[in-house]
PQR file with spaces between the fields and no chain letter, atoms N, CA, C, O and H, PARSE charges and radii, in Angstrom:
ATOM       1  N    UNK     1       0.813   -1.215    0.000 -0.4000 1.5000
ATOM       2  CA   UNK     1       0.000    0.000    0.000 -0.0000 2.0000
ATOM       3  C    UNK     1       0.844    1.261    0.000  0.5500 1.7000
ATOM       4  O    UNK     1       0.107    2.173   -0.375 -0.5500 1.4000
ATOM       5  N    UNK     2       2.323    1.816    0.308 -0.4000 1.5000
ATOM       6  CA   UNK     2       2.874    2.324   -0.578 -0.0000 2.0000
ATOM       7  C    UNK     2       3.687    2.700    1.184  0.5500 1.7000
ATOM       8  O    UNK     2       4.430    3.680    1.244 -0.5500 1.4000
ATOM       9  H    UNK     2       2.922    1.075    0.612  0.4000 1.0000
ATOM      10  N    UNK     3       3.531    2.146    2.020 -0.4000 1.5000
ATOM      11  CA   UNK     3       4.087    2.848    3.884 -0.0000 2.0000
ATOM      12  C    UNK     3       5.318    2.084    3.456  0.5500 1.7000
ATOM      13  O    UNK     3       5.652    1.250    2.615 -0.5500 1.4000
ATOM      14  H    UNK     3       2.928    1.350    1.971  0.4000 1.0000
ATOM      15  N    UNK     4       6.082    3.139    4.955 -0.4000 1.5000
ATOM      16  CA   UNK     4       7.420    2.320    5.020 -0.0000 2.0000
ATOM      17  C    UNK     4       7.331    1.935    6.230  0.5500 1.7000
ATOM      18  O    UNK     4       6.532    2.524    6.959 -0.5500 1.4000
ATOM      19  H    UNK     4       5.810    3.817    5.638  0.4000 1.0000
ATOM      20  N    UNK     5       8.044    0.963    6.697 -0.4000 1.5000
ATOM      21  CA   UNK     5       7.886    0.217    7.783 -0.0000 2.0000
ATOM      22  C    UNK     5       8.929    0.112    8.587  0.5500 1.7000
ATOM      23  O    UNK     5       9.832   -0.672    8.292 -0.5500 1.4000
ATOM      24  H    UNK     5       8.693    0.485    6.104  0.4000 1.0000
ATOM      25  N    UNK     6       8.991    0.953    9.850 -0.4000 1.5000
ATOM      26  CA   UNK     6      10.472    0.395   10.657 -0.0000 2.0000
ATOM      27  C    UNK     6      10.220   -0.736   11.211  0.5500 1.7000
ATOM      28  O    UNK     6       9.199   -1.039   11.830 -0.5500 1.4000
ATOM      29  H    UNK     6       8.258    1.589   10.089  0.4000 1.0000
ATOM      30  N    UNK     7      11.418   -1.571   10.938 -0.4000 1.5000
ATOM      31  CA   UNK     7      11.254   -2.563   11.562 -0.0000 2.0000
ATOM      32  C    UNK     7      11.201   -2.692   13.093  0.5500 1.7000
ATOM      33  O    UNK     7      11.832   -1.866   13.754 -0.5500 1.4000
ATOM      34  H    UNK     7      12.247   -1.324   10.436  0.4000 1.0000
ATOM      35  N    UNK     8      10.516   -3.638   13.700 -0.4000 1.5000
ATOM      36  CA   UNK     8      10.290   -4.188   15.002 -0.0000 2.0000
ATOM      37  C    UNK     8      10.272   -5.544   15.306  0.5500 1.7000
ATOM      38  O    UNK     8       9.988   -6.521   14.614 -0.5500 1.4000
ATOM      39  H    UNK     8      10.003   -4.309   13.164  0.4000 1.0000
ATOM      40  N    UNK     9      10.723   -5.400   16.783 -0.4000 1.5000
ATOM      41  CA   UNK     9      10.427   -7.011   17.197 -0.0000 2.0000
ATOM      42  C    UNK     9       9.588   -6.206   18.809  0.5500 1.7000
ATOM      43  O    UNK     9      10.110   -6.111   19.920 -0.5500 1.4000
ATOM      44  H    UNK     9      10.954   -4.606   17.345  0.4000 1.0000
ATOM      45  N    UNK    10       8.330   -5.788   18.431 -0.4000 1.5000
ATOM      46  CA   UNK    10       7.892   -5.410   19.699 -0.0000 2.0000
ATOM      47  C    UNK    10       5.837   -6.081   19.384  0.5500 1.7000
ATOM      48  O    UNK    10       5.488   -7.167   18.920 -0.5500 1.4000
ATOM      49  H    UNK    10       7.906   -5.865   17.529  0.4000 1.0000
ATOM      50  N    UNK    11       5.423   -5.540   19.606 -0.4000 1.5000
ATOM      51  CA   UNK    11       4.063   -6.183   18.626 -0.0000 2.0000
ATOM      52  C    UNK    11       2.896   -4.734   18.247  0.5500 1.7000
ATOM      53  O    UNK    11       1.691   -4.553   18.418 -0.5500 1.4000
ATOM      54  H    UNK    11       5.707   -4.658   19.983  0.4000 1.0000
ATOM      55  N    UNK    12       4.175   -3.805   17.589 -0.4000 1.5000
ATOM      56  CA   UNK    12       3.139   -2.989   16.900 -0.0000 2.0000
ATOM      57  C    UNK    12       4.416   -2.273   15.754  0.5500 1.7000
ATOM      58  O    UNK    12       5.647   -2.241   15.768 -0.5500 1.4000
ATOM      59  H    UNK    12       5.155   -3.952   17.450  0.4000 1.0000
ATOM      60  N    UNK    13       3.745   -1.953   15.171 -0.4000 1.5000
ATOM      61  CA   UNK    13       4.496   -1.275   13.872 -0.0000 2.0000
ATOM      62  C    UNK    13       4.631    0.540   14.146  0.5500 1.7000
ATOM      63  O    UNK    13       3.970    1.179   14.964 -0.5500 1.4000
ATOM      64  H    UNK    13       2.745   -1.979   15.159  0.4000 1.0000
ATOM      65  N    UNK    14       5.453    0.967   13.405 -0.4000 1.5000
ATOM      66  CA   UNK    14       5.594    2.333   13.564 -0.0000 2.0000
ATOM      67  C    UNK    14       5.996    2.634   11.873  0.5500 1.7000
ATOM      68  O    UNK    14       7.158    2.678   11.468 -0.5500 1.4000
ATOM      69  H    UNK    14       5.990    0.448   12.740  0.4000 1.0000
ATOM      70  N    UNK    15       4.885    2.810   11.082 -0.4000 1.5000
ATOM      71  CA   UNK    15       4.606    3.177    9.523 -0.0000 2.0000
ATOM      72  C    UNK    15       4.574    4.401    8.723  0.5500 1.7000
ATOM      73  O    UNK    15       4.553    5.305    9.559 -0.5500 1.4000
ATOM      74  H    UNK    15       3.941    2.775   11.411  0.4000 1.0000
ATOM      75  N    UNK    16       4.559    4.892    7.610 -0.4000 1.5000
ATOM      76  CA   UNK    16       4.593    5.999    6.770 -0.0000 2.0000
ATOM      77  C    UNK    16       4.125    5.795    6.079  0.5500 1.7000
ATOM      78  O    UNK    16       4.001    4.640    5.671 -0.5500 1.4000
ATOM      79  H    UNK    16       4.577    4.158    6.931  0.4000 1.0000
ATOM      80  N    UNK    17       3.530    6.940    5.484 -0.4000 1.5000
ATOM      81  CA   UNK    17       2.983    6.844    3.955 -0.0000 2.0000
ATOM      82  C    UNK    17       3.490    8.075    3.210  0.5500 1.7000
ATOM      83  O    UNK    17       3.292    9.226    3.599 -0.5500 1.4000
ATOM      84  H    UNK    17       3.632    7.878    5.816  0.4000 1.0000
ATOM      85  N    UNK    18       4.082    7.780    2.235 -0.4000 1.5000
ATOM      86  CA   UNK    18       5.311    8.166    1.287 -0.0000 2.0000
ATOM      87  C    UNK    18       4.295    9.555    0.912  0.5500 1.7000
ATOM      88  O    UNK    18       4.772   10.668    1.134 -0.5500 1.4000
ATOM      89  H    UNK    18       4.243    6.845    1.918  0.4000 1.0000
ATOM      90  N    UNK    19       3.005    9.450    0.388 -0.4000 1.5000
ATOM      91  CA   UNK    19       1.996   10.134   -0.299 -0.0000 2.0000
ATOM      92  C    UNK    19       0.698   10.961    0.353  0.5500 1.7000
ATOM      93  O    UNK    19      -0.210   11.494   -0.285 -0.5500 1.4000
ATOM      94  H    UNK    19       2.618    8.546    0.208  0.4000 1.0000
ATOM      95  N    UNK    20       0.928   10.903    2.342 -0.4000 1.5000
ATOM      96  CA   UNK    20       0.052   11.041    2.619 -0.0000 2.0000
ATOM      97  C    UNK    20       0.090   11.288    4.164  0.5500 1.7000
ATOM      98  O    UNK    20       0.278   10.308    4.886 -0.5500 1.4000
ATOM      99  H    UNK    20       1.665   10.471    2.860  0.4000 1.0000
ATOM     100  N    UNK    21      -0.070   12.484    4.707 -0.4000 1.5000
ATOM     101  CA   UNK    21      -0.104   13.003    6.184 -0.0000 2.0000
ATOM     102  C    UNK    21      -0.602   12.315    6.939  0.5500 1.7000
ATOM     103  O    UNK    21      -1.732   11.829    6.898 -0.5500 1.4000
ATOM     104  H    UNK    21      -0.223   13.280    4.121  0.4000 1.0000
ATOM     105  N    UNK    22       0.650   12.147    8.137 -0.4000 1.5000
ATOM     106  CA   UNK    22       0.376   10.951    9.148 -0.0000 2.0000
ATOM     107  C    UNK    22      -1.337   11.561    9.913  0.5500 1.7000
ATOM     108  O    UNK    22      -2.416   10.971    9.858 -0.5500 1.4000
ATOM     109  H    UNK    22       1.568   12.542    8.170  0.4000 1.0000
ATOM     110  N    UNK    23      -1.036   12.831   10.536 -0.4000 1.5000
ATOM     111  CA   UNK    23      -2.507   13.119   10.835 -0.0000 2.0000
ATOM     112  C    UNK    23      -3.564   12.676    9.987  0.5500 1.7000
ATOM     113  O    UNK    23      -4.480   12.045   10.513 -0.5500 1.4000
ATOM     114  H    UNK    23      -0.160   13.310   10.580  0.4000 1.0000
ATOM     115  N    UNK    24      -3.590   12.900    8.770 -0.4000 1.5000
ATOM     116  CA   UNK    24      -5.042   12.860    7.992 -0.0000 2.0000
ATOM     117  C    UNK    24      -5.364   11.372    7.929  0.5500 1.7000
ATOM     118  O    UNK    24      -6.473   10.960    7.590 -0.5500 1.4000
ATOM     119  H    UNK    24      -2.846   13.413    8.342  0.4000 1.0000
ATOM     120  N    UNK    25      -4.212   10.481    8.314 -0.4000 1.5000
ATOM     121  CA   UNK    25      -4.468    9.421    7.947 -0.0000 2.0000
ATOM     122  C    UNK    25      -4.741    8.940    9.800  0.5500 1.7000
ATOM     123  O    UNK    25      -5.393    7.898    9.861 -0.5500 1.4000
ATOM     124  H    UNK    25      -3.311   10.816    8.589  0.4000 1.0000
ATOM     125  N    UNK    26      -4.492    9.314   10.725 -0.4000 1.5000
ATOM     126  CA   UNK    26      -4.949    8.665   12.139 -0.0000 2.0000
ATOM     127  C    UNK    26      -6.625    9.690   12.025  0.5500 1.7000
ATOM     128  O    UNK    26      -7.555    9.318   12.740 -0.5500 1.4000
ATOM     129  H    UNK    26      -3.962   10.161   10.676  0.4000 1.0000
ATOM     130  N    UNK    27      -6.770   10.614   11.323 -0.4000 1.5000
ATOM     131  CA   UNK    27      -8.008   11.337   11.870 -0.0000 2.0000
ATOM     132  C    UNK    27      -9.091   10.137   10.770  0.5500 1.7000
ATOM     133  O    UNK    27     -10.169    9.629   11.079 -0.5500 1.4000
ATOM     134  H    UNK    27      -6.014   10.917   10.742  0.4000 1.0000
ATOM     135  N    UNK    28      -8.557   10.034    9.891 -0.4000 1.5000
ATOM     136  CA   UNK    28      -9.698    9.057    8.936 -0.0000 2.0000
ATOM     137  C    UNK    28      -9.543    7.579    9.603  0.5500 1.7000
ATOM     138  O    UNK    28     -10.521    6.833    9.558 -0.5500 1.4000
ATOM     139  H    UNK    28      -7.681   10.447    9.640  0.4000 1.0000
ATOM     140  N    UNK    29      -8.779    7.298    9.996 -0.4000 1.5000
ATOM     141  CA   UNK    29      -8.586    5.731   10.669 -0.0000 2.0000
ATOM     142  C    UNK    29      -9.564    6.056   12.107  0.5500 1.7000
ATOM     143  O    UNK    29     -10.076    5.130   12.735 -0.5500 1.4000
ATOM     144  H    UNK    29      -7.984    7.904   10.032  0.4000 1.0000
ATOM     145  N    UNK    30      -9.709    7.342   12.462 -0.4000 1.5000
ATOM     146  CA   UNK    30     -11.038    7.256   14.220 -0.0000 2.0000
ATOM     147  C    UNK    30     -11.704    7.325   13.568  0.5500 1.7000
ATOM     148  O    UNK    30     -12.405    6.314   13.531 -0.5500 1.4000
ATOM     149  H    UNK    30      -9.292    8.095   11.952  0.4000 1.0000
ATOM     150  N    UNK    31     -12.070    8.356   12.614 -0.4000 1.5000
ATOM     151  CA   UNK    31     -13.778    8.343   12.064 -0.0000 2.0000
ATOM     152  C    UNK    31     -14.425    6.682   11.477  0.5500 1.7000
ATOM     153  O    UNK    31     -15.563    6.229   11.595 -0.5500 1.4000
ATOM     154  H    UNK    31     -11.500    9.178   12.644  0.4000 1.0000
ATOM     155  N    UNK    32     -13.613    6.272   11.051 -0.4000 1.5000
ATOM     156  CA   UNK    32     -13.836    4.857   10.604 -0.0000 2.0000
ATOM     157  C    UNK    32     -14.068    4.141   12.006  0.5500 1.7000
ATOM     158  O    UNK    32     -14.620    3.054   11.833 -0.5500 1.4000
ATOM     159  H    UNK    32     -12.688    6.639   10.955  0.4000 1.0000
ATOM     160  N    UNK    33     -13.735    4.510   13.745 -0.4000 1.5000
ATOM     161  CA   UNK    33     -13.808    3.224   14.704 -0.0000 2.0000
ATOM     162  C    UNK    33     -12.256    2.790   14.772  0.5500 1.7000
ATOM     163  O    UNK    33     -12.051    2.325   15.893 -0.5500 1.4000
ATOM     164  H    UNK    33     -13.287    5.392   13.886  0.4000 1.0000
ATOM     165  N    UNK    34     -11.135    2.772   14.013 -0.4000 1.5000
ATOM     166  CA   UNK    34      -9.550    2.167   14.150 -0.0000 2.0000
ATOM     167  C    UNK    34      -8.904    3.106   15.205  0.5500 1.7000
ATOM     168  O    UNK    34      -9.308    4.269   15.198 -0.5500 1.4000
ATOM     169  H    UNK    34     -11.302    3.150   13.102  0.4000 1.0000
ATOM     170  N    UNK    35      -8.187    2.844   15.890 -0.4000 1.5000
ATOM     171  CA   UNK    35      -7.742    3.703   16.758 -0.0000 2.0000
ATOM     172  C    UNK    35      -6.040    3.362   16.775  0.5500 1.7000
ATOM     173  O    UNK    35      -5.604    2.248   17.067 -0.5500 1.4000
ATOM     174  H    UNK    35      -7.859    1.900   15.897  0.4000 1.0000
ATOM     175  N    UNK    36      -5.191    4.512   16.414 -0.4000 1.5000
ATOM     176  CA   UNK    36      -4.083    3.911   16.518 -0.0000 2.0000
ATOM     177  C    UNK    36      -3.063    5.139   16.970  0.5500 1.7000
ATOM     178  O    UNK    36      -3.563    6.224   17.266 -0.5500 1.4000
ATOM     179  H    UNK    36      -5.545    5.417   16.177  0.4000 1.0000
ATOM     180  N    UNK    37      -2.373    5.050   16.993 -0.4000 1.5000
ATOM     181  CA   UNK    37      -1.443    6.166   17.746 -0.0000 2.0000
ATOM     182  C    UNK    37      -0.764    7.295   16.628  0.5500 1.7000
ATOM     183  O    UNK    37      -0.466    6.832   15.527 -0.5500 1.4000
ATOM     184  H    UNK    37      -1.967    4.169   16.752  0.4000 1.0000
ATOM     185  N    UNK    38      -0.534    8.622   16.856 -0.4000 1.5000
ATOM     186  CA   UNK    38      -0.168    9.469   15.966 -0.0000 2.0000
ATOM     187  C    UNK    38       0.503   10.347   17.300  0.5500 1.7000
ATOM     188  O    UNK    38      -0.057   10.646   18.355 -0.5500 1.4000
ATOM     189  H    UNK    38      -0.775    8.997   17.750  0.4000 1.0000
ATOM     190  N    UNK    39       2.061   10.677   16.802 -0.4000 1.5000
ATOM     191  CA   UNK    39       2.284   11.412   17.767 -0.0000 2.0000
ATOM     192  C    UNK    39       3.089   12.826   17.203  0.5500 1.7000
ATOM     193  O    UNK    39       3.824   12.724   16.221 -0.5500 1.4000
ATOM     194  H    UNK    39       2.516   10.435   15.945  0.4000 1.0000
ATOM     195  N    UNK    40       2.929   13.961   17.790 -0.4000 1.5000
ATOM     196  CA   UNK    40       2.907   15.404   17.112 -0.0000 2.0000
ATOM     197  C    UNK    40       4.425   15.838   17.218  0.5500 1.7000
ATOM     198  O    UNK    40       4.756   16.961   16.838 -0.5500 1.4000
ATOM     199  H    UNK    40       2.332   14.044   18.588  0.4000 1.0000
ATOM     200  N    UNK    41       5.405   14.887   17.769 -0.4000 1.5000
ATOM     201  CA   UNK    41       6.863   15.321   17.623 -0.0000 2.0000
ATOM     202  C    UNK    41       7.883   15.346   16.308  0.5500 1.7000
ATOM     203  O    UNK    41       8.240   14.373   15.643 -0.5500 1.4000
ATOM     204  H    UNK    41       5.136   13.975   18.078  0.4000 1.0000
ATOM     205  N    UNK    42       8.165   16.425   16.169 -0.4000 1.5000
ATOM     206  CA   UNK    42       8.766   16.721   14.667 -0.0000 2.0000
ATOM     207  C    UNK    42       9.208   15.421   13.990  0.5500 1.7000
ATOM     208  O    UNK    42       8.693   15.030   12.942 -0.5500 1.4000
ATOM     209  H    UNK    42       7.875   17.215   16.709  0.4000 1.0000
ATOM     210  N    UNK    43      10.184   14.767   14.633 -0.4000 1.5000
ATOM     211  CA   UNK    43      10.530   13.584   13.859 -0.0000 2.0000
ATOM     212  C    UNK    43       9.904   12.516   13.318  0.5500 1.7000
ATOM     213  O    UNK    43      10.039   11.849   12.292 -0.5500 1.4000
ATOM     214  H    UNK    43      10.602   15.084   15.484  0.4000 1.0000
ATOM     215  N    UNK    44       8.866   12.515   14.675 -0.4000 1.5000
ATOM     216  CA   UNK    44       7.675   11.054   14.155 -0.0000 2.0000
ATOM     217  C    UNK    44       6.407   11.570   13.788  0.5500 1.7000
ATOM     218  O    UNK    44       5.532   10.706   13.838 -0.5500 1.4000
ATOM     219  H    UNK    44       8.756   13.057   15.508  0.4000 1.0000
ATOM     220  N    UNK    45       5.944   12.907   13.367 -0.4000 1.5000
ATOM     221  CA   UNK    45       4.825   13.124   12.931 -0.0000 2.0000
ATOM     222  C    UNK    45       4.197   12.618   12.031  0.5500 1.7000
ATOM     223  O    UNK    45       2.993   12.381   12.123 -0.5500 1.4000
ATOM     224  H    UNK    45       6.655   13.608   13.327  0.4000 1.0000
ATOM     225  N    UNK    46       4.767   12.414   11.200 -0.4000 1.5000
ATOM     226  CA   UNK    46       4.132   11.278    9.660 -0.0000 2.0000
ATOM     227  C    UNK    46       3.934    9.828   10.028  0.5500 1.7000
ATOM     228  O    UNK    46       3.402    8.961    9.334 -0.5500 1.4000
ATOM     229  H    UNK    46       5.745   12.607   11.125  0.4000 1.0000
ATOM     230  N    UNK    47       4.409    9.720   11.137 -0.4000 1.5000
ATOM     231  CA   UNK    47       4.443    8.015   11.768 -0.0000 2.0000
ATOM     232  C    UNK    47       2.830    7.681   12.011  0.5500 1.7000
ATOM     233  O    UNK    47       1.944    8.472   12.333 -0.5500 1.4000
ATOM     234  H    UNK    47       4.841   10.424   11.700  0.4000 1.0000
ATOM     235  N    UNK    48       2.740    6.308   11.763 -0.4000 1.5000
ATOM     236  CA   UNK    48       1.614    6.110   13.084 -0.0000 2.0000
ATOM     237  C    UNK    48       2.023    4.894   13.656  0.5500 1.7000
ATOM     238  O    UNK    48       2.827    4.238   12.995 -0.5500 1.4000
ATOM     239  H    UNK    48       3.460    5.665   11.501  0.4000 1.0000
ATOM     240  N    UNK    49       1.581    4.363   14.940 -0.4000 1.5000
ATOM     241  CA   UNK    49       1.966    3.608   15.478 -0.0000 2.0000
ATOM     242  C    UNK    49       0.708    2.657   15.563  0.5500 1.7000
ATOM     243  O    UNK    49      -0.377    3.070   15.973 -0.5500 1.4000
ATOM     244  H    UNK    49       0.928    4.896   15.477  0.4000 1.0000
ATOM     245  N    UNK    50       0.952    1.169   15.088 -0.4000 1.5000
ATOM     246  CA   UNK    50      -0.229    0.516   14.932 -0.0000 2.0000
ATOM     247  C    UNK    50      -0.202   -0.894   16.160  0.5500 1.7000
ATOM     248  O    UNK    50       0.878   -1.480   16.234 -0.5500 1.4000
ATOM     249  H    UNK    50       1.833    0.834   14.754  0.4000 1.0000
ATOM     250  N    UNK    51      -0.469   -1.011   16.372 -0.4000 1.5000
ATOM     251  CA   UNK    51      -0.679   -2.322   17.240 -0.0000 2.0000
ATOM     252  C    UNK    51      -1.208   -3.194   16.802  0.5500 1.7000
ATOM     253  O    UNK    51      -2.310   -3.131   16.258 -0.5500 1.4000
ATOM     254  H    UNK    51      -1.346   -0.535   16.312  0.4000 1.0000
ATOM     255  N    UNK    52      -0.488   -4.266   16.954 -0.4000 1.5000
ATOM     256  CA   UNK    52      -0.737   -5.647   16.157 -0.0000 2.0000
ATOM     257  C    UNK    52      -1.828   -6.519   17.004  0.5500 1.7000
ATOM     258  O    UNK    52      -1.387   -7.181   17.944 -0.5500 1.4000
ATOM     259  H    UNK    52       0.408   -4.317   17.396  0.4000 1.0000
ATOM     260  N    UNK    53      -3.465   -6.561   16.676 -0.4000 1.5000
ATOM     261  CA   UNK    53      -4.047   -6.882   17.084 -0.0000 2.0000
ATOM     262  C    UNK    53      -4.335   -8.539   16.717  0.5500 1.7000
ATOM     263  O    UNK    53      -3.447   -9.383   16.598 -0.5500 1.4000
ATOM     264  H    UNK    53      -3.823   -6.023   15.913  0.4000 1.0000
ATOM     265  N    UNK    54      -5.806   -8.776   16.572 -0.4000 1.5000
ATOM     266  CA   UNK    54      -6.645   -9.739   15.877 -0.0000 2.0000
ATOM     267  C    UNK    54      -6.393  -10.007   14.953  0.5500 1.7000
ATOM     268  O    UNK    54      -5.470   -9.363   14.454 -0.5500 1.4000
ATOM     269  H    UNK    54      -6.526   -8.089   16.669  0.4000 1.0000
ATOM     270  N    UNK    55      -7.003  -11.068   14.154 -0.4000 1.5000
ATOM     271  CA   UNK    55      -7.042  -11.026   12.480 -0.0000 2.0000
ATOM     272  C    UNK    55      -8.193   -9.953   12.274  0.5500 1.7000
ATOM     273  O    UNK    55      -8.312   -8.943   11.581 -0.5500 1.4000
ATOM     274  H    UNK    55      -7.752  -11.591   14.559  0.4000 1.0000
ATOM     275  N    UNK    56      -8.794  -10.462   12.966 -0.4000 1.5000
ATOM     276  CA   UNK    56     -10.437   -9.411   12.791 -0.0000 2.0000
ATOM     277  C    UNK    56     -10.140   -7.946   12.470  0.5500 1.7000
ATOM     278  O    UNK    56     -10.437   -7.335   11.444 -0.5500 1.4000
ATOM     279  H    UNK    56      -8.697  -11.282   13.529  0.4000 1.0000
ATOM     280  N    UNK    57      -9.172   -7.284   14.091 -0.4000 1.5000
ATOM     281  CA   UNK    57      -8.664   -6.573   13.892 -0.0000 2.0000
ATOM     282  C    UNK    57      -7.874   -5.786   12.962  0.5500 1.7000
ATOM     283  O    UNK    57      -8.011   -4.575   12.783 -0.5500 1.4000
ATOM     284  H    UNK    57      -8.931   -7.781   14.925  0.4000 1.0000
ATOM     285  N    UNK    58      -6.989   -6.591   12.346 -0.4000 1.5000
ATOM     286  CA   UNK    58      -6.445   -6.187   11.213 -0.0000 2.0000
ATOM     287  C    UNK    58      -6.472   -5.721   10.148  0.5500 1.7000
ATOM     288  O    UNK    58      -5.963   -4.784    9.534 -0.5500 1.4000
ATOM     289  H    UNK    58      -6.878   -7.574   12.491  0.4000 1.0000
ATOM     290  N    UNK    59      -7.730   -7.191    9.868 -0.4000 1.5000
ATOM     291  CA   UNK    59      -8.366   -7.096    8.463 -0.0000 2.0000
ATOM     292  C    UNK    59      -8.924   -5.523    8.411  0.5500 1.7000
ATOM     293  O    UNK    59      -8.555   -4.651    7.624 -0.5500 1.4000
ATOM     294  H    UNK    59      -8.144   -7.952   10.367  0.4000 1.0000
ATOM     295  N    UNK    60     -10.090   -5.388    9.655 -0.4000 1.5000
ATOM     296  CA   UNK    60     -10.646   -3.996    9.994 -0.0000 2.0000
ATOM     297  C    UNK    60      -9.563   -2.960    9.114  0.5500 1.7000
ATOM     298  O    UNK    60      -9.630   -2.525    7.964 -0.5500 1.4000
ATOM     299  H    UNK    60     -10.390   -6.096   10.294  0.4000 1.0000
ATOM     300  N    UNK    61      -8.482   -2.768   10.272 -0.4000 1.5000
ATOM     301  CA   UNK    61      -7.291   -1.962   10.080 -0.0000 2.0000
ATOM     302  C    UNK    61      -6.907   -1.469    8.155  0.5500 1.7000
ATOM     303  O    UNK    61      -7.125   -0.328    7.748 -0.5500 1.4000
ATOM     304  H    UNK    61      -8.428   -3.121   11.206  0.4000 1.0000
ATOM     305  N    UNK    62      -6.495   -2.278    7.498 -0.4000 1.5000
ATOM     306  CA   UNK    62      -6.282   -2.765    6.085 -0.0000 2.0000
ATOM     307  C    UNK    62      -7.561   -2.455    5.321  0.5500 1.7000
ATOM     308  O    UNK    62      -7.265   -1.537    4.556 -0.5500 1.4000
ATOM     309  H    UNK    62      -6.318   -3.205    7.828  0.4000 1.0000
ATOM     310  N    UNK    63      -8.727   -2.751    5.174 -0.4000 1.5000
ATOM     311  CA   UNK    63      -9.913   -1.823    4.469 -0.0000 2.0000
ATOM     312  C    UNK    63      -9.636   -0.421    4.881  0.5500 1.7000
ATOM     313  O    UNK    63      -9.306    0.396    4.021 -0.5500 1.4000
ATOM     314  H    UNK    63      -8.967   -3.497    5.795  0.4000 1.0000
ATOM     315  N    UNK    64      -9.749   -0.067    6.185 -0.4000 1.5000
ATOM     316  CA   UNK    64      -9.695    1.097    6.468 -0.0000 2.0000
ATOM     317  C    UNK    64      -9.243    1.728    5.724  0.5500 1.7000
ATOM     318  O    UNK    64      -9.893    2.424    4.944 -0.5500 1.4000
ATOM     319  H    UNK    64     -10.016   -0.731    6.884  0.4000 1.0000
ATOM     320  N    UNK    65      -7.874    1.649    5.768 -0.4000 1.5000
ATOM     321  CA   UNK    65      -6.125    1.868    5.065 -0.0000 2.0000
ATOM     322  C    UNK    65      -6.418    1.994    3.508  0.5500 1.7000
ATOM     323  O    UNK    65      -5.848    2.932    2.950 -0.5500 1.4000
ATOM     324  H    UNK    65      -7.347    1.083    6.402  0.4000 1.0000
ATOM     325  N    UNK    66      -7.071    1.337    2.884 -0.4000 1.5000
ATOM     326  CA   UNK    66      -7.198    1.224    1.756 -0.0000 2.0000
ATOM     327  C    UNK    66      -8.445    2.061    1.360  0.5500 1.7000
ATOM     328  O    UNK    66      -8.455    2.565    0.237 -0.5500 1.4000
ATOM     329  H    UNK    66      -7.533    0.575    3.338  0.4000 1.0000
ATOM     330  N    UNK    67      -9.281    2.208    2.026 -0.4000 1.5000
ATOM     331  CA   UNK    67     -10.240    3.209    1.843 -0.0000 2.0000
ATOM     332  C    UNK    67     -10.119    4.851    1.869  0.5500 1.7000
ATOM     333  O    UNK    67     -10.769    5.841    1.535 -0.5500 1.4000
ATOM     334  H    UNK    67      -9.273    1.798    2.938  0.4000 1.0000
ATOM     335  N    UNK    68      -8.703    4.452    2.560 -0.4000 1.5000
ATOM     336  CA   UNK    68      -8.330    6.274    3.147 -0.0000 2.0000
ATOM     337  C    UNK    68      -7.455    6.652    2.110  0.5500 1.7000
ATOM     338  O    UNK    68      -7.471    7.811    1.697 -0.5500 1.4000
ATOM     339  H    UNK    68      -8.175    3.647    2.831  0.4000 1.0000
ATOM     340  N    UNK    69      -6.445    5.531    1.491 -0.4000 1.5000
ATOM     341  CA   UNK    69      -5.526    5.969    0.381 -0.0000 2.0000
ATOM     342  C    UNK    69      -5.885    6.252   -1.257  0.5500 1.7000
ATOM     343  O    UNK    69      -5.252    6.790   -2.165 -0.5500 1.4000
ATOM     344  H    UNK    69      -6.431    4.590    1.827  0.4000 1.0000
ATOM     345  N    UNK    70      -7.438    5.513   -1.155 -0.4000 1.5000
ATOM     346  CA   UNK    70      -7.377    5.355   -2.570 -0.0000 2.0000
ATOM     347  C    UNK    70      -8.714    6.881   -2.920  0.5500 1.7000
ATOM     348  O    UNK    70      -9.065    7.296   -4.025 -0.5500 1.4000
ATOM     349  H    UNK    70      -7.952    5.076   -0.417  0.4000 1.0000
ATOM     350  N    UNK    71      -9.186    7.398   -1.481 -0.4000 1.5000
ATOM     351  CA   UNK    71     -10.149    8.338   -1.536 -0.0000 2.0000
ATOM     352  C    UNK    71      -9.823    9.778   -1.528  0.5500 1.7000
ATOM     353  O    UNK    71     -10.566   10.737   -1.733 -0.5500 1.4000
ATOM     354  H    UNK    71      -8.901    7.061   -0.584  0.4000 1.0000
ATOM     355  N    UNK    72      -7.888    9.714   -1.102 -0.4000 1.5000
ATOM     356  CA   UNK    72      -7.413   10.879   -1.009 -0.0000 2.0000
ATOM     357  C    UNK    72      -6.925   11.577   -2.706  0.5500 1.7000
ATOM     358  O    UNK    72      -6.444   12.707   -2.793 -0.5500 1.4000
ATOM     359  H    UNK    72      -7.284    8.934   -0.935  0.4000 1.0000
């Protein structure tokens, strides 16, 4: 879907999107119900921080994601 991914060995991701503001993308991921972390410090602002839930969860997560990238 076009993020970059730092790697982890913790059980949540900390992602980018090359094409697309970390805010606009945690404010469309609540309105949807996804809740994931966005934090306002210069370096990690474009980040979001996702937590590796459910499958359920996920799947959720991933429509979301795909609904928010392909509508912007």
């Amino acid at each position: 879907m076009g993020f970059k991914v730092i790697p982890s060995a913790a059980n949540f991701l900390l992602v980018k999107h090359e094409a697309h503001e970390g805010i606009t993308l945690a404010q469309g991921l609540r309105k949807q119900g996804v809740i994931i972390r966005h934090f306002h410090q210069d370096r990690i602002a474009q980040y979001l921080r996702i937590t590796i839930g459910s499958e359920q969860d996920n799947q959720r997560l991933l429509m979301a994601l795909k609904s928010l990238i392909t509508e912007q």
